[in-house]
Kinemage of the C-alpha trace (Angstrom):
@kinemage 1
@onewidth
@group {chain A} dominant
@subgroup {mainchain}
@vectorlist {calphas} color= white
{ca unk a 1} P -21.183 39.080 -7.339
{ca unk a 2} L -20.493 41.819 -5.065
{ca unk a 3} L -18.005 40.401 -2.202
{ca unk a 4} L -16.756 36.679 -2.131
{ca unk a 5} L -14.669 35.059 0.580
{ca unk a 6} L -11.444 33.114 -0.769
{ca unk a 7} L -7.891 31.436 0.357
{ca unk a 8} L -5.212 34.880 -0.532
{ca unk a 9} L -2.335 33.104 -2.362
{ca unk a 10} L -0.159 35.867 -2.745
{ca unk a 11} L -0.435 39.375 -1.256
{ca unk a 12} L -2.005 40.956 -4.685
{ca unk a 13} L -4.759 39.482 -5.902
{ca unk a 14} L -5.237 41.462 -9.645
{ca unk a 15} L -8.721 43.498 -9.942
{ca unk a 16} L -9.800 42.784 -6.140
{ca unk a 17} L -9.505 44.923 -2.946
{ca unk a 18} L -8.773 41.979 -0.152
{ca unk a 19} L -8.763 42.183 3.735
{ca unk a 20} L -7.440 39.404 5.827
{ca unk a 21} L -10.036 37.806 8.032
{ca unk a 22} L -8.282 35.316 9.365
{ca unk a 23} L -5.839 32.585 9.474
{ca unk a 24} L -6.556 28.733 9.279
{ca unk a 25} L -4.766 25.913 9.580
{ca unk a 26} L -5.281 21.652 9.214
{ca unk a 27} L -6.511 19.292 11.624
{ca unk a 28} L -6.362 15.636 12.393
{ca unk a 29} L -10.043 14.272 12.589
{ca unk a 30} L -10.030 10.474 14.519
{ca unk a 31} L -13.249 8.921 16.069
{ca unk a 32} L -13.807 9.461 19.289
{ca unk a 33} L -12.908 5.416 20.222
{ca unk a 34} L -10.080 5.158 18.500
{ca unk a 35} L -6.712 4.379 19.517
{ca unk a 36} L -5.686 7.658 17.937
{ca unk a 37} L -8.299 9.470 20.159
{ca unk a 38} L -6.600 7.700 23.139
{ca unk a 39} L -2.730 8.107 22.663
{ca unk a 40} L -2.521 11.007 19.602
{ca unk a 41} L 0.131 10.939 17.220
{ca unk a 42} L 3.078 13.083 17.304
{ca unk a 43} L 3.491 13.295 13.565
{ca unk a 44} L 2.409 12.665 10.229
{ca unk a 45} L 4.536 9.949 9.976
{ca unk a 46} L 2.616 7.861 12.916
{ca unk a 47} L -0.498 7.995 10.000
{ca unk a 48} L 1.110 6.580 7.749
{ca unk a 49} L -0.655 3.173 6.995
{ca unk a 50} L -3.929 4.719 8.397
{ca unk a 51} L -6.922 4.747 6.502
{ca unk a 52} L -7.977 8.260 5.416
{ca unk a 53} L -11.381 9.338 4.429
{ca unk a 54} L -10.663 12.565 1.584
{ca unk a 55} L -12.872 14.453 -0.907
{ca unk a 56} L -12.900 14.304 -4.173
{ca unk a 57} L -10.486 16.366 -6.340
{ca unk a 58} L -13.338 17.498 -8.555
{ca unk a 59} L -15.020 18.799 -5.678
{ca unk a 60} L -12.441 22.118 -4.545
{ca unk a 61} L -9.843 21.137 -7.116
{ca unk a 62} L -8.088 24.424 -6.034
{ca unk a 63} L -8.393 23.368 -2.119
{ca unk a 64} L -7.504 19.595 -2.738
{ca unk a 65} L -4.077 20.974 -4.397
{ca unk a 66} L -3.226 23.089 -1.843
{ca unk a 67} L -3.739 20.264 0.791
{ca unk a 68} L -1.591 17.596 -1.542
{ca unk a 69} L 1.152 19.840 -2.199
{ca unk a 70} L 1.614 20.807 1.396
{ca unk a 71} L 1.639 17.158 1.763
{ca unk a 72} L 4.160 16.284 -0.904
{ca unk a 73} L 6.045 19.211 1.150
{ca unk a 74} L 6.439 16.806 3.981
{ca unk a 75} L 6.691 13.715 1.746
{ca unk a 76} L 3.794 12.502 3.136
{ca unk a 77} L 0.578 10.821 1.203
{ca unk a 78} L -1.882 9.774 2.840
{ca unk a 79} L -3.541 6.174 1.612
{ca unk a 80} L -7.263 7.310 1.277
{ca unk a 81} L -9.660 4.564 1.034
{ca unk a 82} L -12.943 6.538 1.034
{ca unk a 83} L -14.416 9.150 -0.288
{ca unk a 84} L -16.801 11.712 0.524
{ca unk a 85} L -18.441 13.698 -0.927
{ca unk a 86} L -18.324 17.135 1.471
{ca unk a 87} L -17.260 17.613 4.881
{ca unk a 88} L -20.061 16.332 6.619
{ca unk a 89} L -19.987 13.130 4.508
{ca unk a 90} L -16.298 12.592 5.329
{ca unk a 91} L -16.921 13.477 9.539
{ca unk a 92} L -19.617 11.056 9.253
{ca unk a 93} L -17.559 8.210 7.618
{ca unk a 94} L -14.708 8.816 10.584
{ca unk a 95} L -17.309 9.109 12.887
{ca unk a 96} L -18.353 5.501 12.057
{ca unk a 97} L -14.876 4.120 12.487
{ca unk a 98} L -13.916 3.990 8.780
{ca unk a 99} L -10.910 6.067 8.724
{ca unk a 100} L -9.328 9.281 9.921
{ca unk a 101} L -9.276 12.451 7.697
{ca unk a 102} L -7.577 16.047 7.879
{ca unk a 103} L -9.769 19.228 7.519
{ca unk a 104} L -9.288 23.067 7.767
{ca unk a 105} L -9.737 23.862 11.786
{ca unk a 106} L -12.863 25.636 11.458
{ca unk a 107} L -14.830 21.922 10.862
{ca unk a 108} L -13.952 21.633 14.768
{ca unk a 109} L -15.752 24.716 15.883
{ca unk a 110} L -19.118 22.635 15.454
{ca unk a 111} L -18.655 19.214 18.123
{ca unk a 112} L -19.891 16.310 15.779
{ca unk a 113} L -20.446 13.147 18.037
{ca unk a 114} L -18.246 10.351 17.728
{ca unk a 115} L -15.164 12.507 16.508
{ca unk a 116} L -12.110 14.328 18.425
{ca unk a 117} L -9.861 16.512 16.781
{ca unk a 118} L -6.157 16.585 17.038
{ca unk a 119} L -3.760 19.236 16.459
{ca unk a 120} L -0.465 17.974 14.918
{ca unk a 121} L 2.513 20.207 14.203
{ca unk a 122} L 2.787 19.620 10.893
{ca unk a 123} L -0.545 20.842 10.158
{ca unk a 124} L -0.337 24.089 11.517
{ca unk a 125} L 0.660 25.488 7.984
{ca unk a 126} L -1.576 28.558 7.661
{ca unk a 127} L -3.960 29.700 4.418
{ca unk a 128} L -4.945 33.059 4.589
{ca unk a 129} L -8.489 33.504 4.511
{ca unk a 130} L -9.593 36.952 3.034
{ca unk a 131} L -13.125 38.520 1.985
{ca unk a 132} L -12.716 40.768 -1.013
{ca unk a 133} L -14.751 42.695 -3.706
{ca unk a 134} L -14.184 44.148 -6.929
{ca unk a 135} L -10.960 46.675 -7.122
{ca unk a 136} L -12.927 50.553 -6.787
{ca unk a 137} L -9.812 51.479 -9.267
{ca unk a 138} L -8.638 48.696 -11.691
């Protein structure tokens, strides 16, 4: 592989040239006639006895960690009672009313009917998103 696009944990990442290409951040998906769509929560504590949709661990083991220890952070865990099996899965699950689910902000760049997205404060952690390729001088 040439070039790759991944999340920069640290500022050095051993054997690869990096450059930042952007910040990201989490974001509350609802469907669109939900209470939650109507009158948002103010914090992660409002969620918590929703129903979450989430992925499955095995799926981005690396990303799923991230996400649960920035939740353990704020001593918050969220009760999921589906799965899914990618992101379009999970929209489509809390499209249909079955639960609400957090994502990395880019999923709302594309409208998918039947959701709204919410911003919450406590999701506004940022990942550094970075393209790199092989170090020219290991």
């Amino acid at each position: 592989m040439d070039a790759g696009i991944l999340y920069l944990d640290s500022a050095e990442q051993h054997g690869l040239e990096t450059r930042l290409l952007q910040h990201d951040h989490l974001i509350l998906a609802v469907p669109s006639p939900s209470s939650w769509a109507k009158s948002p929560p103010t914090s992660l504590e409002d969620l918590k006895n929703a129903d979450f949709v989430g992925g499955f661990r095995s799926a981005l083991p690396v990303y799923y960690g991230r996400m649960m220890a920035h939740f353990a952070r704020l001593q918050f865990e969220p009760r999921v009672v589906q799965h899914g099996a990618d992101n379009i899965t999970i929209l489509s699950i809390v499209a249909a009313g079955l639960g609400i689910a957090i994502f990395p902000a880019a999923s709302s760049s594309h409208p998918t009917p039947g959701i709204r997205f919410l911003q919450l404060e406590e999701l506004t952690a940022c990942d550094k998103i970075g393209n790199c390729c092989r170090d020219a001088d290991p």
